[in-house]
MDTraj code that builds the backbone (N, CA, C; nanometers):
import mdtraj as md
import numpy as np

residues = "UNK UNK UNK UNK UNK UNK UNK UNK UNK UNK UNK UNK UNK UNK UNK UNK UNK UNK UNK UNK UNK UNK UNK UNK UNK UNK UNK UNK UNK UNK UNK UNK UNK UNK UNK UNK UNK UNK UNK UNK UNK UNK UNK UNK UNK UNK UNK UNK UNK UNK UNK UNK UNK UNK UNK UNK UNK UNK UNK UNK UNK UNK UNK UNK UNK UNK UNK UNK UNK UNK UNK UNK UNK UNK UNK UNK UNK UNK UNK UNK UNK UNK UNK UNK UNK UNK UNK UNK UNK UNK UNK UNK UNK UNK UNK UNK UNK UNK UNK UNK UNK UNK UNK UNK UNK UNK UNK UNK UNK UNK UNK UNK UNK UNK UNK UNK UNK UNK UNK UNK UNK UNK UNK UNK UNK UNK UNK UNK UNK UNK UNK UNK UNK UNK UNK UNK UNK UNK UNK UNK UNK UNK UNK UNK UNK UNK UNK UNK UNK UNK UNK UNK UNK UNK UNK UNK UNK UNK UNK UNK UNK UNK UNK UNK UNK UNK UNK UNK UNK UNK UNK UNK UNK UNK UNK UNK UNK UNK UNK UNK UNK UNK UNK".split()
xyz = np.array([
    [-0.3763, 0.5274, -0.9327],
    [-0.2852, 0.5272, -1.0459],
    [-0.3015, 0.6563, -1.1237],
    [-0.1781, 0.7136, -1.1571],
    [-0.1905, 0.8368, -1.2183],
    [-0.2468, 0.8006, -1.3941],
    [-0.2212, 0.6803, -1.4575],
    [-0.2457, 0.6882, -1.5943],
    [-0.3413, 0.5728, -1.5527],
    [-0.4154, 0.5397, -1.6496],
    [-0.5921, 0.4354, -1.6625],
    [-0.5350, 0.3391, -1.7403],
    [-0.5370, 0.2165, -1.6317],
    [-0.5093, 0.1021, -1.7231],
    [-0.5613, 0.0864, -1.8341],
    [-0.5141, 0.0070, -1.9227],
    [-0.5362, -0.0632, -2.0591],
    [-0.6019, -0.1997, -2.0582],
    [-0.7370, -0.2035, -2.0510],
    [-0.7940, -0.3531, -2.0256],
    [-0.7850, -0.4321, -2.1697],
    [-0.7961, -0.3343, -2.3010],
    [-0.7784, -0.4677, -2.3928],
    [-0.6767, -0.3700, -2.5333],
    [-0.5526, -0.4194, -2.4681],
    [-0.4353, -0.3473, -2.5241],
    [-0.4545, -0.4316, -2.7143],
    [-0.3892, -0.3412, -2.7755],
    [-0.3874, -0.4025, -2.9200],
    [-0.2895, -0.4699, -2.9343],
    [-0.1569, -0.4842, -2.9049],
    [-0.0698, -0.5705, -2.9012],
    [-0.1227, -0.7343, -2.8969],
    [-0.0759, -0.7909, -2.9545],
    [-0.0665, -0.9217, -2.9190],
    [0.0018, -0.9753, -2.8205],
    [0.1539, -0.9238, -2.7964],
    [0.2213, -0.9736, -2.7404],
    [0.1654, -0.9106, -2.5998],
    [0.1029, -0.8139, -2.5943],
    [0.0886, -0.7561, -2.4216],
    [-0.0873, -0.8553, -2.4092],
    [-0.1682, -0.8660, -2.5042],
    [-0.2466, -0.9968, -2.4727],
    [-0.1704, -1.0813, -2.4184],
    [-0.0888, -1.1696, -2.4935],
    [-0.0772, -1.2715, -2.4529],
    [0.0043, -1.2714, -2.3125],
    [0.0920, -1.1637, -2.2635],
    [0.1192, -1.1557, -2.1439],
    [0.0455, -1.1080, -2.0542],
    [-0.0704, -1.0762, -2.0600],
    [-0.2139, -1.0371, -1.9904],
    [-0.2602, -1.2015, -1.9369],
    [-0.2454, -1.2596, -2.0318],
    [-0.2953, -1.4258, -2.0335],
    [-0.2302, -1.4845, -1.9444],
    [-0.0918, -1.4342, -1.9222],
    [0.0398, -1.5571, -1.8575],
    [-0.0339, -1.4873, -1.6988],
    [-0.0235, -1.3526, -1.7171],
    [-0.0313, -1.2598, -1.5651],
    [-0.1111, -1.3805, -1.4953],
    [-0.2491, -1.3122, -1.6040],
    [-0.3855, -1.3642, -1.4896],
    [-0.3097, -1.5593, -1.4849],
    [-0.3180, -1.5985, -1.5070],
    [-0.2399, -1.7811, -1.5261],
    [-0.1566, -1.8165, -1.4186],
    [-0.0785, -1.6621, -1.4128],
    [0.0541, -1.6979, -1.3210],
    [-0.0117, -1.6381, -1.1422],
    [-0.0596, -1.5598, -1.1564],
    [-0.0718, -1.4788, -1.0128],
    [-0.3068, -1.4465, -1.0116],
    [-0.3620, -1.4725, -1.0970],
    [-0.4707, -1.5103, -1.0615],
    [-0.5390, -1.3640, -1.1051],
    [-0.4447, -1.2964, -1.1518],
    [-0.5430, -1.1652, -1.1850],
    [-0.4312, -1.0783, -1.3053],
    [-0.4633, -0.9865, -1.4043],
    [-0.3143, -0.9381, -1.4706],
    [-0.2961, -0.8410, -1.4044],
    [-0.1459, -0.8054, -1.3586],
    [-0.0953, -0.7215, -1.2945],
    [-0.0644, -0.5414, -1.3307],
    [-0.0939, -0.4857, -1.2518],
    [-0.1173, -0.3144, -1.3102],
    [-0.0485, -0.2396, -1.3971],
    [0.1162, -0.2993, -1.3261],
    [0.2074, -0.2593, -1.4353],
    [0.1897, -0.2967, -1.5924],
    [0.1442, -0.4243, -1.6290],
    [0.1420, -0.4644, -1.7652],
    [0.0231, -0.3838, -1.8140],
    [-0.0721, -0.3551, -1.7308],
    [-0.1895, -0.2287, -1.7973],
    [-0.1302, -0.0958, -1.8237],
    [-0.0988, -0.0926, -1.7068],
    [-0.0341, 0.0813, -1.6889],
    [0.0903, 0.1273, -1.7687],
    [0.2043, 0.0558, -1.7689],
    [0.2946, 0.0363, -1.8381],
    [0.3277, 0.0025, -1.9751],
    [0.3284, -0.1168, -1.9352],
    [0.3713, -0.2123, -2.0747],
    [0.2933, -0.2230, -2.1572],
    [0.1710, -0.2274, -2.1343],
    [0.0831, -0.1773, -2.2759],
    [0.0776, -0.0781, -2.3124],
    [0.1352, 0.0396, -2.3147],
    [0.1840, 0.1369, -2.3595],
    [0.3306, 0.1111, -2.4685],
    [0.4030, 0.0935, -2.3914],
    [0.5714, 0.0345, -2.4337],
    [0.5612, -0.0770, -2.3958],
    [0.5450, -0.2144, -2.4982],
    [0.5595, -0.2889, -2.4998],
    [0.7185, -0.3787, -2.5392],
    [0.7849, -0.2679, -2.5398],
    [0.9134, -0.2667, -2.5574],
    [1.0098, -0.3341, -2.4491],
    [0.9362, -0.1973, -2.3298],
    [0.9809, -0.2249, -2.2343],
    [0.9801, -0.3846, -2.1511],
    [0.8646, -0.4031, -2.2268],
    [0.8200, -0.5576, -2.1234],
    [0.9397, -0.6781, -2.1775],
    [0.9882, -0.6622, -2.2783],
    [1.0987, -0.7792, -2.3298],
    [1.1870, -0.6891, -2.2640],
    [1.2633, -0.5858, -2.2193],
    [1.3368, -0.5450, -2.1473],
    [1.3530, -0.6290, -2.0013],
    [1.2152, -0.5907, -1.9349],
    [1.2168, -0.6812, -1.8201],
    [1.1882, -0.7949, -1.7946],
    [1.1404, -0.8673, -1.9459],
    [1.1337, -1.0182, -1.9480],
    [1.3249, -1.0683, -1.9441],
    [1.3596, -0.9712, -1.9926],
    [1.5040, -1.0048, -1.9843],
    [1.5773, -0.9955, -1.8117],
    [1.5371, -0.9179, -1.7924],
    [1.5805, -0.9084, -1.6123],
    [1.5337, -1.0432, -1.5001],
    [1.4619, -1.0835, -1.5821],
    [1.3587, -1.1695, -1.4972],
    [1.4196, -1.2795, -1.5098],
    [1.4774, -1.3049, -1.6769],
    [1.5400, -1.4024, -1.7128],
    [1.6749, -1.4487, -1.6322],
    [1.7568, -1.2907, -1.6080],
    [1.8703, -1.2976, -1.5364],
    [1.8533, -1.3198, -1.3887],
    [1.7498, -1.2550, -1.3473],
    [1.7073, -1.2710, -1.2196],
    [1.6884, -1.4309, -1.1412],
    [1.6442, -1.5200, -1.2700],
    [1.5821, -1.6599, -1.2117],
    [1.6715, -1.7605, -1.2715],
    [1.7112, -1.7760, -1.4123],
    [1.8291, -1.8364, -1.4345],
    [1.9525, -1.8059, -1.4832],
    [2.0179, -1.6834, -1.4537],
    [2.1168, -1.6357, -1.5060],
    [2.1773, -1.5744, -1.3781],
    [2.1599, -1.6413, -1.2674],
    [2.2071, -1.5778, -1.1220],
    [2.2912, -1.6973, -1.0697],
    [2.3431, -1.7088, -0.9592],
    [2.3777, -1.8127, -0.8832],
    [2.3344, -1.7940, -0.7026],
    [2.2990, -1.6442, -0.6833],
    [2.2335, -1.6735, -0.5476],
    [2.1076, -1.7304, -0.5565],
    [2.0982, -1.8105, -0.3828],
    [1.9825, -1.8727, -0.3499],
    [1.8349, -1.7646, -0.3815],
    [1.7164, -1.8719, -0.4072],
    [1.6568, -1.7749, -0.4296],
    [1.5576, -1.6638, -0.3386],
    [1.5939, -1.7606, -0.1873],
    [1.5539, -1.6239, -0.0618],
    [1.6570, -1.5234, -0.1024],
    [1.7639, -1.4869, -0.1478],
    [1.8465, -1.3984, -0.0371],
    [1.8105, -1.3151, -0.2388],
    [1.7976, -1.3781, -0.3579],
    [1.7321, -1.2584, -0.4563],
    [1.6205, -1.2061, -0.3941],
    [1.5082, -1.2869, -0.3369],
    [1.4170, -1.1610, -0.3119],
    [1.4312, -1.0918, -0.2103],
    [1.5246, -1.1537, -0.1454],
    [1.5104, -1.0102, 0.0582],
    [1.5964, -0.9107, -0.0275],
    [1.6582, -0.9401, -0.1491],
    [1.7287, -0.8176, -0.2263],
    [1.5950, -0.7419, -0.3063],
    [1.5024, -0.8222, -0.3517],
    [1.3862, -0.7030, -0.4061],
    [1.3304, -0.6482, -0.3081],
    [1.2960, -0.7213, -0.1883],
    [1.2056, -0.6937, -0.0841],
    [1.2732, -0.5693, -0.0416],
    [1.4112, -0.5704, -0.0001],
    [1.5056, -0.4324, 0.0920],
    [1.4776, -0.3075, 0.0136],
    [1.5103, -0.3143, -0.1222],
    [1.4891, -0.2074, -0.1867],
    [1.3772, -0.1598, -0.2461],
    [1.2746, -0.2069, -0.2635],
    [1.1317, -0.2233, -0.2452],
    [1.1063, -0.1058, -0.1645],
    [1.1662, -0.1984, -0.0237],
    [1.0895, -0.0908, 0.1007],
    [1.1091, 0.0047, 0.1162],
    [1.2737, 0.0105, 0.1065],
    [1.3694, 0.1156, 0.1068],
    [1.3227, 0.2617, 0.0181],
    [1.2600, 0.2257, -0.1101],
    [1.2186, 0.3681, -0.1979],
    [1.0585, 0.3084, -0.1588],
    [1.0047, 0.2737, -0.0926],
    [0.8697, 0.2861, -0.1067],
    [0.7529, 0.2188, -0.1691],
    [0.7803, 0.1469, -0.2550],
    [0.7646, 0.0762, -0.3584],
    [0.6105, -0.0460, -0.3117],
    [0.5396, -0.0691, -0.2669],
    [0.3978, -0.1567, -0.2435],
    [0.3961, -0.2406, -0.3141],
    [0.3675, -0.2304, -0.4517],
    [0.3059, -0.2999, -0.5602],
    [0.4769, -0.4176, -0.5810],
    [0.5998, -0.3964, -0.5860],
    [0.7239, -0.4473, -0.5659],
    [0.7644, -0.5488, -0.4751],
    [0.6889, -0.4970, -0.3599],
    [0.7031, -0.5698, -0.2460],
    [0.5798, -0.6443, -0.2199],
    [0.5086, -0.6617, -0.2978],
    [0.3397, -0.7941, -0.2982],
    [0.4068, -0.8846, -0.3768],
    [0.4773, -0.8370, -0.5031],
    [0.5158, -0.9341, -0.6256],
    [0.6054, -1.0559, -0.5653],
    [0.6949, -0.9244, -0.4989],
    [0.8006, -1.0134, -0.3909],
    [0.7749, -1.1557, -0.2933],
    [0.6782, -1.0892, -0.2381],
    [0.5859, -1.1648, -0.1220],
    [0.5187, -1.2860, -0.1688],
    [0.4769, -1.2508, -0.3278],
    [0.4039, -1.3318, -0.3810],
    [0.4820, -1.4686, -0.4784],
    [0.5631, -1.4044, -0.5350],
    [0.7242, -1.5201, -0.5384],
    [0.7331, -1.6149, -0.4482],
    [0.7403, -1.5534, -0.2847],
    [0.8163, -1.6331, -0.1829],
    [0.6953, -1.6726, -0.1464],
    [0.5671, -1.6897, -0.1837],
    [0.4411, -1.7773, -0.1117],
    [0.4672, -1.9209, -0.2074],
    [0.4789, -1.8454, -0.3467],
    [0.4709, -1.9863, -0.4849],
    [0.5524, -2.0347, -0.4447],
    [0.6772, -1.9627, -0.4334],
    [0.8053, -2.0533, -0.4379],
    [0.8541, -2.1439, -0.3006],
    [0.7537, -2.1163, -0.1767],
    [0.7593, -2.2117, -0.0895],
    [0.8724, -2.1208, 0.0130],
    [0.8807, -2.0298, -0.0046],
    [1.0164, -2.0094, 0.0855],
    [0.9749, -1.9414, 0.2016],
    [0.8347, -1.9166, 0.2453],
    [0.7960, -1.8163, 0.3934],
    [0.8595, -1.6665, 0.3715],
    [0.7359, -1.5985, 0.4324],
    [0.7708, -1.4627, 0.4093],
    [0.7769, -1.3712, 0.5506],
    [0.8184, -1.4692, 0.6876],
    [0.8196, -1.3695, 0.7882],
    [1.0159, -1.3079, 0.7716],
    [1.1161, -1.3351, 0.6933],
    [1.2419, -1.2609, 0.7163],
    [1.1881, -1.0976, 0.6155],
    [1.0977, -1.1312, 0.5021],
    [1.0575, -1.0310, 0.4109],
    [0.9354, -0.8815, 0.4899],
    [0.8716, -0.9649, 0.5881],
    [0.7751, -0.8915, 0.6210],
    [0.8519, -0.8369, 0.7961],
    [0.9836, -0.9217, 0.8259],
    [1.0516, -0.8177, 0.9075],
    [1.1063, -0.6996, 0.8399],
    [1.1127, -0.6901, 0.7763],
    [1.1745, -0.5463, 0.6500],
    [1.0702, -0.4707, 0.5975],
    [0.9966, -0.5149, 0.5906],
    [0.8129, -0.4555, 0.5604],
    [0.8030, -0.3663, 0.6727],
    [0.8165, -0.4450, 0.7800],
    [0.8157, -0.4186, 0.9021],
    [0.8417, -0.2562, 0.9775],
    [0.9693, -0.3124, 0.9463],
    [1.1054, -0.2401, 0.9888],
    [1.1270, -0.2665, 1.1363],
    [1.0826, -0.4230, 1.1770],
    [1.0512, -0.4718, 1.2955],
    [1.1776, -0.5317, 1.3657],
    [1.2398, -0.4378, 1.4245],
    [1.3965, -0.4572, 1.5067],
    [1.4211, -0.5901, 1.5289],
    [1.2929, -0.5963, 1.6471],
    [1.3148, -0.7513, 1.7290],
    [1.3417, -0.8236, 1.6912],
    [1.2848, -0.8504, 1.5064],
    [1.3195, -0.9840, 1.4374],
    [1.4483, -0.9672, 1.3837],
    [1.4888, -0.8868, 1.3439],
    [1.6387, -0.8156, 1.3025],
    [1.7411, -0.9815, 1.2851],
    [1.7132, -1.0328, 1.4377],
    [1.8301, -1.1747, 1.4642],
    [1.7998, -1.3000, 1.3809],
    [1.7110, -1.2732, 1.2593],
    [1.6252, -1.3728, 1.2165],
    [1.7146, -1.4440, 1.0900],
    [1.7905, -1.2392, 1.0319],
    [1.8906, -1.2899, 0.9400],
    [2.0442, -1.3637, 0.9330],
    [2.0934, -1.4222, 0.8374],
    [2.2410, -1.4829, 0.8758],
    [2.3110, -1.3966, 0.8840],
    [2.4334, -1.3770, 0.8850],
    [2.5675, -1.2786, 0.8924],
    [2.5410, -1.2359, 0.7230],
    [2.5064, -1.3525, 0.6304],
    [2.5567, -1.3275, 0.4862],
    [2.4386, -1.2317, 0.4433],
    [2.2971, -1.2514, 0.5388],
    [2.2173, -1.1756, 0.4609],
    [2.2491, -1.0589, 0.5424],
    [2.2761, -1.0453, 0.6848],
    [2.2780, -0.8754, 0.7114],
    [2.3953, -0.8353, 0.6273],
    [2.4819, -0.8514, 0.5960],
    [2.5897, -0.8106, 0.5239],
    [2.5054, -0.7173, 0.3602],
    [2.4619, -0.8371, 0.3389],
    [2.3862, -0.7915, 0.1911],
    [2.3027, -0.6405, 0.2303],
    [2.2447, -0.6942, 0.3167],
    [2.1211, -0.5683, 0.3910],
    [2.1947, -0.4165, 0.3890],
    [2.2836, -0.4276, 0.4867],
    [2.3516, -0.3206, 0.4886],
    [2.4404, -0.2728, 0.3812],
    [2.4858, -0.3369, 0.2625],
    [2.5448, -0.2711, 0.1540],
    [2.4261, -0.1966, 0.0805],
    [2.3066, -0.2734, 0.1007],
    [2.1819, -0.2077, 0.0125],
    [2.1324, -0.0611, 0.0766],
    [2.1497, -0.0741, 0.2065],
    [2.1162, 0.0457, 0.2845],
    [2.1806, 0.1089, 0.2843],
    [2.3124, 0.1049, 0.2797],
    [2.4047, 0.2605, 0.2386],
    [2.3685, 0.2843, 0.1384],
    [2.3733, 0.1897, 0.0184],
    [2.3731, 0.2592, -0.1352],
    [2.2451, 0.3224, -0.1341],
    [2.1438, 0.3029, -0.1088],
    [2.0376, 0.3176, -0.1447],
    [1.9635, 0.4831, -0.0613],
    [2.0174, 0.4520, 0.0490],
    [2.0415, 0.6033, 0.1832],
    [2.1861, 0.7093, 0.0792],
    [2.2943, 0.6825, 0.0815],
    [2.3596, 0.7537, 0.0594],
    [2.4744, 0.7508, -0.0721],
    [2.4032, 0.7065, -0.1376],
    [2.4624, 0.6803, -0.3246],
    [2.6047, 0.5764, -0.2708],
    [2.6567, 0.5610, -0.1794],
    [2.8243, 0.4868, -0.2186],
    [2.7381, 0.3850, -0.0772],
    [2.9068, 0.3072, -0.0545],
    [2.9231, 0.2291, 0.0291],
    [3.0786, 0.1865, 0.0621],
    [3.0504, 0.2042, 0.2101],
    [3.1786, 0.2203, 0.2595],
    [3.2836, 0.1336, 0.1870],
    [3.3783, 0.1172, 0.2436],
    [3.5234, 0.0100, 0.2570],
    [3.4932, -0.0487, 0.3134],
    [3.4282, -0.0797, 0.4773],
    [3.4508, -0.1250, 0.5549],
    [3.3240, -0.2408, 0.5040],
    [3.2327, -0.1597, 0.5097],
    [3.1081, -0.2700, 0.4796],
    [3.1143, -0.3595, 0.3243],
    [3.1790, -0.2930, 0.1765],
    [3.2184, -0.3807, 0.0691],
    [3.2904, -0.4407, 0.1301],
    [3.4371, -0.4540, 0.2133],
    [3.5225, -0.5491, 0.2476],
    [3.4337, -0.6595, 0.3425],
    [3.3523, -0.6474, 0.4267],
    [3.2713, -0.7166, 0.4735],
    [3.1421, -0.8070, 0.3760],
    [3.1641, -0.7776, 0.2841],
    [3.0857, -0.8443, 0.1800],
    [3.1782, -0.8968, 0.0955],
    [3.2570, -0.8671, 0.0837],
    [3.3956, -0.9722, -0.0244],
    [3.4148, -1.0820, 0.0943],
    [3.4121, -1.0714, 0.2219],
    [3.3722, -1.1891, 0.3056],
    [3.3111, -1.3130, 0.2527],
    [3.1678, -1.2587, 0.1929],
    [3.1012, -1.3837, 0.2534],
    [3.0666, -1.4328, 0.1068],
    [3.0687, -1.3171, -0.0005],
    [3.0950, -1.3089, -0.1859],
    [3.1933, -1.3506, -0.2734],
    [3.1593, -1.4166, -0.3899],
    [3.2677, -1.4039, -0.4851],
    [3.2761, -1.2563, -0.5384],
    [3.3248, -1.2667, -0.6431],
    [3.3337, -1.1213, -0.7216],
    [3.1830, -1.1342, -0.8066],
    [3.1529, -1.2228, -0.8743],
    [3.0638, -1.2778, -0.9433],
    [2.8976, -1.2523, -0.8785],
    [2.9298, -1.3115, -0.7168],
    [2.8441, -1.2944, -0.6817],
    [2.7668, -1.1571, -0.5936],
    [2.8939, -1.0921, -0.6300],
    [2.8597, -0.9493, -0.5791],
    [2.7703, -0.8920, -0.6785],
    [2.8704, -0.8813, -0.7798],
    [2.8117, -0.7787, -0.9201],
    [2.6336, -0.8353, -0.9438],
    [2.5932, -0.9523, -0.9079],
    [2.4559, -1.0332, -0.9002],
    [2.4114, -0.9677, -0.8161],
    [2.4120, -0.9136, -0.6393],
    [2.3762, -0.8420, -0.5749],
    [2.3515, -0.6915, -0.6144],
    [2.4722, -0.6678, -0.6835],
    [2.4394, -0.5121, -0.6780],
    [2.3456, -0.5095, -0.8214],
    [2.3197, -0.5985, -0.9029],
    [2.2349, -0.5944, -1.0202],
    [2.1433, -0.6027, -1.0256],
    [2.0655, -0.6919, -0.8787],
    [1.9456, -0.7182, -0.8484],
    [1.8812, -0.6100, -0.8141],
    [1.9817, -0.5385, -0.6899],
    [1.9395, -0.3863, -0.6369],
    [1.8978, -0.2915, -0.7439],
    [1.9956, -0.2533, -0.8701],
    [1.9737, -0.1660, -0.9867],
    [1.8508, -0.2568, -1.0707],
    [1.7746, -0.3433, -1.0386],
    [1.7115, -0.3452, -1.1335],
    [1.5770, -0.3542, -1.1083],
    [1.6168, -0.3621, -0.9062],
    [1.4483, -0.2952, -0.8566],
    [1.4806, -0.1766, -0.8416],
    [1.5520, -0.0858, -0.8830],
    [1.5153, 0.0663, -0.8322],
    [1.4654, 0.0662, -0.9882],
    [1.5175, 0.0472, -1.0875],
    [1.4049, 0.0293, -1.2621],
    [1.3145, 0.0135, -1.2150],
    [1.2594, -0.0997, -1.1464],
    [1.1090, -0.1486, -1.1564],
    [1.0315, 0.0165, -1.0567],
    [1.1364, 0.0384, -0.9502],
    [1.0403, 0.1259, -0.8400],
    [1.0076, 0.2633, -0.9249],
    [1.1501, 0.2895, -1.0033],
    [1.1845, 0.4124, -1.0558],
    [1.0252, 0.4432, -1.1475],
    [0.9544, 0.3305, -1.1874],
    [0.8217, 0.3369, -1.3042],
    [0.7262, 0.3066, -1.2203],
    [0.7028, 0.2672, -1.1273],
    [0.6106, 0.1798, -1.0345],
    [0.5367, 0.3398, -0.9258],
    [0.6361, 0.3886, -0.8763],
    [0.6213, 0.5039, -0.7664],
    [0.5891, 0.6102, -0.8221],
    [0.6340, 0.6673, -0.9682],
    [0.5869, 0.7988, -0.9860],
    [0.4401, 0.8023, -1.0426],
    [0.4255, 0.6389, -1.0943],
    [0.2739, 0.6635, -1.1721],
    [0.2013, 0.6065, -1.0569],
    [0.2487, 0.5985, -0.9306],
    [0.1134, 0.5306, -0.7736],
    [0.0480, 0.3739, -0.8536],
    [0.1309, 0.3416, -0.8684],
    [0.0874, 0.2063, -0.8849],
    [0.1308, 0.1060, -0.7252],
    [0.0208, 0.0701, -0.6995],
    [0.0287, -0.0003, -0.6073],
    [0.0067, -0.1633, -0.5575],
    [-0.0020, -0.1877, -0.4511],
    [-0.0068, -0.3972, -0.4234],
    [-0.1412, -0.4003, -0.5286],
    [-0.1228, -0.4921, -0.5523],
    [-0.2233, -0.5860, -0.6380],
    [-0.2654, -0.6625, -0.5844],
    [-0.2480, -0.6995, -0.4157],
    [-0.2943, -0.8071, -0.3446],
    [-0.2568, -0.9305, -0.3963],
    [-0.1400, -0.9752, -0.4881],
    [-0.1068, -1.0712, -0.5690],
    [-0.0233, -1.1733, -0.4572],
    [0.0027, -1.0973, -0.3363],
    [0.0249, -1.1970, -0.1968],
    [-0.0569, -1.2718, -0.1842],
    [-0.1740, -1.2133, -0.1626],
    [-0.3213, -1.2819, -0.0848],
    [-0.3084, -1.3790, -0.1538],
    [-0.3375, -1.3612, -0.3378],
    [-0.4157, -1.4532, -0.3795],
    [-0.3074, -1.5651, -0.4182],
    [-0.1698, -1.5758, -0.3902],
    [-0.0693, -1.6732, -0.3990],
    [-0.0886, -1.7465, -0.2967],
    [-0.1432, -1.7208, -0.1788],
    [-0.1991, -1.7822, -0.0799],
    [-0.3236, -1.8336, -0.0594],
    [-0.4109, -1.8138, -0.1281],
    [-0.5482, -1.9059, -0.1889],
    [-0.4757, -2.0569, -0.2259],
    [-0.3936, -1.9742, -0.3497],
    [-0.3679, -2.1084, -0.4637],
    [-0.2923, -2.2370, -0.3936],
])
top = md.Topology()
chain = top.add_chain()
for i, resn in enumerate(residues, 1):
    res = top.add_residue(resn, chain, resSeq=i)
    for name in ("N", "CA", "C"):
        top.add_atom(name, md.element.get_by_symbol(name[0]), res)
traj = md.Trajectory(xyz[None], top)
């Protein structure tokens, strides 16, 4: 990590989310040292994303995270893609479609539906080459409402936020997989 965590931040409010971390995932997580106890601002920012992310969405909640997981991998991101991993251990949902993308493991490629390669590949143009075709948005108004697009492409913009702070300061896994798999 380029900046030295904060083990006993003065905030209250980044205590008490130090408290939820270790509570929720078994240890507090780097970003809330590295980060958010700095700008604690920021952390009701992304308590707000999180909010939209889990009840202010209408996709299932595999196909939100193979949307953190893609773009995760896609910029590089470690510490993004454990959190991810570590979601889909709590939340019961198996993590071999997430760790084919970890991967970048072809063979399993056939593992996804039509609706998730669809998703996949709008994330991989945007994310490779700033736009996305006609051909591939019209192939996603397929299988999407309008509603549930703008949810896709919001999820994507709001892990490249998380990667955009995560990658330049080398913050990395927290092993917060493993230990979702103890619990």
């Amino acid at each position: 990590m380029r900046l030295e965590p904060i083990e006993n931040p003065k905030s209250l409010f980044i205590r008490i989310a130090y408290w939820f971390s270790k509570r929720q995932f078994g240890k507090v997580m780097s970003p809330l040292k590295v980060i958010y106890a700095r700008k604690p601002e920021l952390l009701s920012f992304a308590m707000k994303i999180a909010k939209f992310e889990e009840k202010q969405n209408s996709l299932p909640p595999e196909l939100r995270l193979l949307i953190k997981v893609a773009t995760a991998t896609q910029n590089g991101c470690t510490f993004c893609q454990d959190i991810a991993l570590a979601h889909a251990v709590k939340g019961k949902i198996g993590t071999e479609k997430f760790m084919a993308l970890i991967t970048k493991d072809e063979a399993k490629m056939q593992i996804f539906s039509e609706k998730e390669q669809i998703v996949l590949a709008v994330l991989e143009e945007y994310n490779e080459q700033r736009k996305v075709s006609d051909e591939t948005f019209a192939e996603l108004r397929k299988h999407f409402d309008e509603n549930q697009i703008i949810e896709i492409l919001a999820l994507n913009a709001f892990e490249h936020f998380y990667n955009a702070m995560t990658i330049p300061l080398e913050i990395e896994s927290d092993g917060l997989e493993k230990l979702a798999k103890k619990n």
